[in-house]
ZAMARGU-4260 file (C-alpha; in steps of 0.2 Angstrom, whole numbers, plus 5000, padded with zeros to 4 digits):
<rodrens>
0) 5182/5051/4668 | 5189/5037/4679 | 5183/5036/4697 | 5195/5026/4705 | 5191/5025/4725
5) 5200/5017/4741 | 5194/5002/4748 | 5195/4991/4762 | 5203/4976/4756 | 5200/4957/4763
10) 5216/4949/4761 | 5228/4934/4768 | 5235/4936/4784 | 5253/4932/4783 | 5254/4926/4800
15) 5244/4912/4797 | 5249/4906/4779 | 5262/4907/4765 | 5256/4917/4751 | 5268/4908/4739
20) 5259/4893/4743 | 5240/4904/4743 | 5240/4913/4727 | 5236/4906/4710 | 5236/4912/4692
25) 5221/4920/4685 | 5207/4906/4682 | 5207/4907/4664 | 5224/4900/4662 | 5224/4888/4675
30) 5223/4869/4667 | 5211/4854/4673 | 5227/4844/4680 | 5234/4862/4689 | 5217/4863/4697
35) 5218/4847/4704 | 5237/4851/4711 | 5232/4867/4719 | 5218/4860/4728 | 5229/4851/4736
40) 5243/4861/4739 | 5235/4871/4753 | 5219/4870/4760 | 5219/4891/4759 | 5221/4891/4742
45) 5213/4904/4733 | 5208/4891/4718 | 5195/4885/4733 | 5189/4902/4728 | 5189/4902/4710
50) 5183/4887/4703 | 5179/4870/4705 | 5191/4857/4708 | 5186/4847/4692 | 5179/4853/4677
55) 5166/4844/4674 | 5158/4851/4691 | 5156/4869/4684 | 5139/4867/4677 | 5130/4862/4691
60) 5139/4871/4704 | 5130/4887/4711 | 5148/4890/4721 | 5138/4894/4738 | 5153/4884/4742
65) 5163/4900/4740 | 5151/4910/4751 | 5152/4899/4766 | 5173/4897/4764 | 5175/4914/4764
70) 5164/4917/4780 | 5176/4902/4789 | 5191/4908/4785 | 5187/4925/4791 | 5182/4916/4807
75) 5197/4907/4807 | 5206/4922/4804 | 5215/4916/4789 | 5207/4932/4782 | 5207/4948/4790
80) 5201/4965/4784 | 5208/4981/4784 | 5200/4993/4796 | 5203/5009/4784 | 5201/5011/4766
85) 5217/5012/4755 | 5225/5009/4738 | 5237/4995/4737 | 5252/4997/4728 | 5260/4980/4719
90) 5277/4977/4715 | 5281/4963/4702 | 5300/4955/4698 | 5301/4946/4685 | 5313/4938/4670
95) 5307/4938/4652 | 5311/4920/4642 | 5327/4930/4637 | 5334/4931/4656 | 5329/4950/4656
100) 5325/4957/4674 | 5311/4968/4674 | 5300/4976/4688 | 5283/4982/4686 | 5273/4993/4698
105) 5253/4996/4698 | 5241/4999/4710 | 5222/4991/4716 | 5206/5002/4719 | 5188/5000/4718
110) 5184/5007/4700 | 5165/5014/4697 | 5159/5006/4685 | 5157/5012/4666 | 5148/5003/4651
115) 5158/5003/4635 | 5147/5018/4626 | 5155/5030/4639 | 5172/5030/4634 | 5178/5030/4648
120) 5183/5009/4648 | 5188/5003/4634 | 5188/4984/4630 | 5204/4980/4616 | 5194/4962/4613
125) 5177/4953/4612 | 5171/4940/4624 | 5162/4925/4625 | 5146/4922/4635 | 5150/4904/4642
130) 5164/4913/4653 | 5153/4926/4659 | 5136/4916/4663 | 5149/4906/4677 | 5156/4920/4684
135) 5142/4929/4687 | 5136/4913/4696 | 5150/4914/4708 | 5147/4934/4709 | 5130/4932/4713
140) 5137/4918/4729 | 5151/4927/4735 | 5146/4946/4734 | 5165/4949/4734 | 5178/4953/4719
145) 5190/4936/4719 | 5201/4943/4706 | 5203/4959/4699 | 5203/4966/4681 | 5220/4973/4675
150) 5220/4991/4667 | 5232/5002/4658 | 5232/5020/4658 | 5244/5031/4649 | 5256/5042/4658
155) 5271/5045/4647 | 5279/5056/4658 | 5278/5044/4673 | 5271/5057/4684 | 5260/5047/4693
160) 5275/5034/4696 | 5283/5040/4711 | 5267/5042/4722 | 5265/5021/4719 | 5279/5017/4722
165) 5281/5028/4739 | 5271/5014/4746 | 5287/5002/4746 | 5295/5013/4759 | 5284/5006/4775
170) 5283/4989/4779 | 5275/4978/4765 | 5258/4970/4769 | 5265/4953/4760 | 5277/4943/4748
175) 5275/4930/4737 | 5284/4922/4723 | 5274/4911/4709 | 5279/4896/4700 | 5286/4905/4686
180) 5296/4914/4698 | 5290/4932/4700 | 5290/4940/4715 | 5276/4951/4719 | 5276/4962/4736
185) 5261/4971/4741 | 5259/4989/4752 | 5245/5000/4758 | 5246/5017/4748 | 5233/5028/4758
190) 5242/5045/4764 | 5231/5058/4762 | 5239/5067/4748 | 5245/5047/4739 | 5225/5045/4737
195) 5224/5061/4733 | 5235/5062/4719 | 5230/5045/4711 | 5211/5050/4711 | 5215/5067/4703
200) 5226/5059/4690 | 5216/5045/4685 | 5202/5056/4686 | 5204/5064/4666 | 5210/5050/4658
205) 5201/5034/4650 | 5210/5018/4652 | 5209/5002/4644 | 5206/4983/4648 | 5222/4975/4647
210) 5217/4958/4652 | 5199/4953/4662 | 5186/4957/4649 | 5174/4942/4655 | 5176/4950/4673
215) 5173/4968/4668 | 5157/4964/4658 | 5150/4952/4671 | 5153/4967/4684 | 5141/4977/4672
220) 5127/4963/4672 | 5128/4959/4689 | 5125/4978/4693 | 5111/4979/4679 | 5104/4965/4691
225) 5104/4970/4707 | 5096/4988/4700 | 5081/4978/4691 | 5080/4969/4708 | 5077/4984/4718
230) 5068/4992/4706 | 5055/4976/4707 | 5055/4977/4726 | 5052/4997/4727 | 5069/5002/4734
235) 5078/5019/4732 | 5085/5018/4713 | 5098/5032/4719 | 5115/5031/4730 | 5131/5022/4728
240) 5130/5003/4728 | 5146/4990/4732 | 5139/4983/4715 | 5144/5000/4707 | 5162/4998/4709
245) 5175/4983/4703 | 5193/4977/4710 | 5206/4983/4698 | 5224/4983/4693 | 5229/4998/4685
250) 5248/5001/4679 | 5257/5012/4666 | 5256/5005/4649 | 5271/5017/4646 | 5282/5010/4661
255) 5298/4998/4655 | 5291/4983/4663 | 5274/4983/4658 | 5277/4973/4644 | 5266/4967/4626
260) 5272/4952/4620 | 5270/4944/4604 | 5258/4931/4601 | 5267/4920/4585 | 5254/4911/4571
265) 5258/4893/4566 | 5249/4886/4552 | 5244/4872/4557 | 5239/4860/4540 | 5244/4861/4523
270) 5261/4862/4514 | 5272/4876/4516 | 5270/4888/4501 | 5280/4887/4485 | 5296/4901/4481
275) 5281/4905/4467 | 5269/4906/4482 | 5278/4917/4492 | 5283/4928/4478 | 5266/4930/4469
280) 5256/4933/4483 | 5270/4945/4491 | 5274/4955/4476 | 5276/4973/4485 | 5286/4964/4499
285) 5306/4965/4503 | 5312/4949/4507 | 5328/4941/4512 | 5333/4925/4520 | 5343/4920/4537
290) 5350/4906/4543 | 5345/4895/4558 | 5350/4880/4562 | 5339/4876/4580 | 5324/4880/4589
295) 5335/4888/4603 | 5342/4902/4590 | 5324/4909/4583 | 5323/4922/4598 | 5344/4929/4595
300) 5340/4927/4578 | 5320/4938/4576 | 5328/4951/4590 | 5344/4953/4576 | 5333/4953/4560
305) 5315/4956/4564 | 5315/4968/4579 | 5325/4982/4569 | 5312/4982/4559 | 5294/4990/4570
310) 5293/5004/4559 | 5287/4994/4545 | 5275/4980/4539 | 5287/4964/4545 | 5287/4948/4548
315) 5298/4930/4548 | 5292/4913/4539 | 5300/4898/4544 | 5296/4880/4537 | 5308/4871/4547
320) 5320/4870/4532 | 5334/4878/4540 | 5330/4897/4532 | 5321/4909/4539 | 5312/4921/4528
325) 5311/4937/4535 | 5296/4950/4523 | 5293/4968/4526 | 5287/4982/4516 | 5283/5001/4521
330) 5270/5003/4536 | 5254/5012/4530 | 5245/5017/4548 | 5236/5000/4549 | 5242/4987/4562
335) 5256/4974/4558 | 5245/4958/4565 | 5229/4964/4553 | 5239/4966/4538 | 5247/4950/4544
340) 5230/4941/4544 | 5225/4948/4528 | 5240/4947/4514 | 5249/4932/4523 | 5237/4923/4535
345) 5223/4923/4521 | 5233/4929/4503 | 5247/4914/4505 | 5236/4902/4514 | 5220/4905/4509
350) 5214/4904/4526 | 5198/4915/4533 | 5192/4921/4547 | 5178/4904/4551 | 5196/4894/4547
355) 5204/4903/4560 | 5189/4902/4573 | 5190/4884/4567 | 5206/4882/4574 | 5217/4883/4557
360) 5231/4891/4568 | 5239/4888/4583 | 5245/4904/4592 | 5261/4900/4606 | 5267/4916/4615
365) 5285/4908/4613 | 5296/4907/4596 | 5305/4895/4602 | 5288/4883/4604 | 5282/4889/4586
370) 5300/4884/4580 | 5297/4865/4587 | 5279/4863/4583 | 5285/4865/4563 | 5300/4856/4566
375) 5289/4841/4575 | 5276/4841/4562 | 5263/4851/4574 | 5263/4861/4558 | 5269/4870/4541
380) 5274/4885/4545 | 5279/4896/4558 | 5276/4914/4555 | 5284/4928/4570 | 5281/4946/4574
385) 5284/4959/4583 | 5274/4967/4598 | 5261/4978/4597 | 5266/4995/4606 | 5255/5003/4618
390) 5252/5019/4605 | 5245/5003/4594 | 5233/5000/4608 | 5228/5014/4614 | 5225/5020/4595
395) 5215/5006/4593 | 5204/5007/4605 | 5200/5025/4607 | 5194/5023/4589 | 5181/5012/4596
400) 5190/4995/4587 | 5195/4980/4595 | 5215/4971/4590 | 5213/4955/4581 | 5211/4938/4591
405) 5227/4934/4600 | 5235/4950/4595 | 5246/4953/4612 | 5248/4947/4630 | 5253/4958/4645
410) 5267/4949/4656 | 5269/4945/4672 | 5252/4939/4674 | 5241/4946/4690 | 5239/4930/4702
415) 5222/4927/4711 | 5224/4930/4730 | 5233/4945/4735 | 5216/4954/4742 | 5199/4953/4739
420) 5184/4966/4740 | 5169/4960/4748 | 5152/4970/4742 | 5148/4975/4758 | 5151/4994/4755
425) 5155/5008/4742
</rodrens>
C-alpha cells in the first residue's frame, strides 16, 4: 500500500551554519511578529524559504524569490546534497508542560503519492483552499519539498523501531535544539537491509496524516498539473515523475513519545450555566465536584480526577468559582470530543456548529491557559478532556470519517529546515 522510497536530500551544511539558529517551526504556526524576528536572526533562515517576511506580501508574491535563494545558497555552499539516496532517521527530546522527558523517533522518505479514494492516505481533518492556493504557488517556484508532511503508521509491536533508530550509531548528520527546547538529531539510514526493511514494512500498511493536510493535497494538485501539462504538450503520459512523490515524516503512533494532546474548549460569551442547567441537560451524567484554588493546580488536579477516567464519556467544567465539576457517563463506541460537542458544547450551551466556525469557542492546548482565560474574563467556562488515543484515530479514519475541528495535536512539532527534496528526480 504505501511506497515509501530513499531520496537524496538537500540539506544545511553544518560547517557553515548553526541549525539551531536555521530551522523554524512549521509555517502554519509561525506569527506575523515571529516572521519578522526570524528573518532577522540568520540570513540562512529557512523562513526565507517559507514565507514572506510580512503578511501582507503573500498575495502578490509568486516566491521566484525562493527559487533563486535556493540556487545561491547551493552555490555558496550553505546547502549541499547528498550524493546517494537514503532514509533519514530523526530523534526528537523533548519535555511535556508537566516536565516529563520524552523521546520520539521517525523517519523522512519520498512517499508516492496517493488520493484519498485509495485508502492508502488517510486525512483525520478537512482543509481550507486559501492555504493550499499559496502553497502551491511556492511549489510551482521552488520545484523542491520545504517542509515535510508528518505521518503515523501503526506498529504496536514496535518492530519496525529498532531499524530507525540503528541510524543513531554512526555520526549524526546534524543537531539542533528549537526555542521550546527540543533537541532533534538527524542521521542517514541507508544500509542495504535498513532501506530494505522499512519499504517492506510500510509497504502493507495505510498510514494517516497526522499534521500537513494543506501540503499533502497541494502535492496532489501540483501533480494533477504537471500531467494536464504534459498531456497539452504531447509528452509520455507514463514513468515515474519527482512530482509523483512527497517529503514525509513518518513515526509510530504507538511509540511512548509520539504524543496526542488534548485541545481544551473555552466558551467564550454567555454566563456559566445554572445547577438546573447542568442537571437538566446532563441528566444520565455522574457528576461530583473538586476543588481548586489556581490556575497552576488544573493539570495535578485533571491528571488525579479526569485522566482515571478514559474509558468513559468524561469531562471537567470550571467557571472559575473555585469548583471543578468533573461529568462522566458509560462510553458507548463514539468518541469523547463528538459527544462533547453535541450533549455539552451544543445541549448546555446551545451552541452549533456555524457558532463554532464563528468563533463561539476558543480552543488553547494548555489547561492552565483555559483556567486564566475564565478566570480573566476571556470567558464562561472552561471545559477539559482527555486525549484522543491512536486506536481513536486510527478507527476514525479507516472508516473514512474525519475527528471533530481541533480534536488533538501531535507534539513536539516537526521544524522547517532539516532537509529538503528538490524535484529534480524520483
Amino acid at each position: 500500500m504505501t511506497d515509501l522510497r530513499p531520496f537524496r536530500a538537500l540539506r544545511y551544511d553544518p560547517r557553515r551554519v548553526d541549525l539551531s539558529r536555521v530551522v523554524v517551526p512549521p509555517y502554519d504556526v509561525i506569527t506575523p511578529e515571529e516572521r519578522v524576528r526570524y528573518y532577522a536572526r540568520d540570513p540562512h533562515s529557512a523562513i526565507r524559504l517559507e514565507l514572506t517576511e510580512r503578511v501582507e506580501d503573500e498575495a502578490g508574491t509568486d516566491y521566484r524569490e525562493v527559487s533563486e535563494r535556493l540556487r545561491a545558497w547551493q552555490r555558496e555552499g550553505v546547502l549541499l546534497r547528498d550524493p546517494e539516496p537514503g532514509f533519514y532517521a530523526l530523534r526528537q527530546r523533548f519535555r511535556t508542560a508537566e516536565g516529563l522527558e520524552h523521546e520520539r523517533v521517525g523517519l523522512f522518505g519520498a512517499l508516492r503519492l496517493e488520493p484519498y479514494e485509495r485508502r492508502v492516505v488517510l486525512p483525520h481533518e478537512r482543509t481550507m483552499s486559501g492555504p493550499k492556493r499559496d502553497r502551491l504557488k511556492q511549489l510551482r517556484a521552488a520545484r523542491t519539498n520545504l517542509s515535510s508532511v508528518f505521518l503515523l503508521y501503526e506498529d504496536r509491536e514496535d518492530a519496525l523501531g529498532p531499524v530507525v533508530r540503528s541510524a543513531f550509531r554512526g555520526e549524526p548528520l546534524g543537531r539542533a535544539v528549537d526555542e521550546a527546547g527540543t533537541e532533534h538529531v538527524l542521521a542517514r539510514l541507508d544500509a542495504p537491509e535498513a532501506t530494505r526493511a522499512v519499504r517492506e514494512f510500510l509497504a502493507d500498511r495505510q498510514v494517516v496524516i497526522a499534521d500537513g493536510h494543506h501540503r499533502y493535497e497541494t502535492a496532489l494538485a501540483y501533480r494533477e498539473e504537471c500531467r494536464s501539462e504534459r498531456a497539452r504538450r504531447g509528452g509520455d503520459a507514463e514513468g515515474e515523475r519527482p512530482e509523483d512523490f512527497l517529503l514525509v515524516y513518518l513515526a509510530n503512533a504507538f511509540a511512548p513519545g509520539t504524543l496526542l494532546l488534548p485541545i481544551h474548549r473555552v466558551v467564550r460569551k454567555g454566563p456559566a450555566p445554572s445547577e438546573h442547567l447542568w442537571r437538566e441537560r446532563l441528566a444520565g451524567w455522574e457528576e461530583r465536584r473538586v476543588p481548586v484554588a489556581e490556575p497552576a493546580e488544573i493539570p495535578e488536579v485533571l491528571a488525579r480526577e479526569l485522566a482515571p477516567l478514559a474509558d468513559r464519556h468524561a469531562f471537567a467544567a470550571d467557571d472559575g468559582s473555585g469548583l471543578l465539576r468533573v461529568f462522566s457517563r458509560p462510553a458507548d463506541g463514539d468518541l469523547t470530543i463528538r459527544v462533547l460537542e453535541e450533549e455539552v458544547v451544543g445541549g448546555v450551551f446551545g451552541i452549533d456548529r456555524e457558532a463554532i466556525r464563528e468563533g463561539a469557542l476558543a480552543f488553547p492546548k494548555d489547561a492552565r491557559l483555559a483556567a486564566e482565560q475564565v478566570r480573566s474574563g476571556q470567558g464562561s467556562v472552561a471545559l477539559y478532556v482527555n486525549p484522543l488515543t491512536p486506536d481513536d484515530v486510527f478507527r476514525v479514519t479507516r472508516a473514512g470519517e474525519v475527528l471533530p475541528q481541533k480534536s488533538t495535536f501531535f507534539v513536539p512539532k516537526l521544524p522547517s529546515g532539516l532537509l529538503f527534496r528538490p524535484l529534480d528526480e524520483p
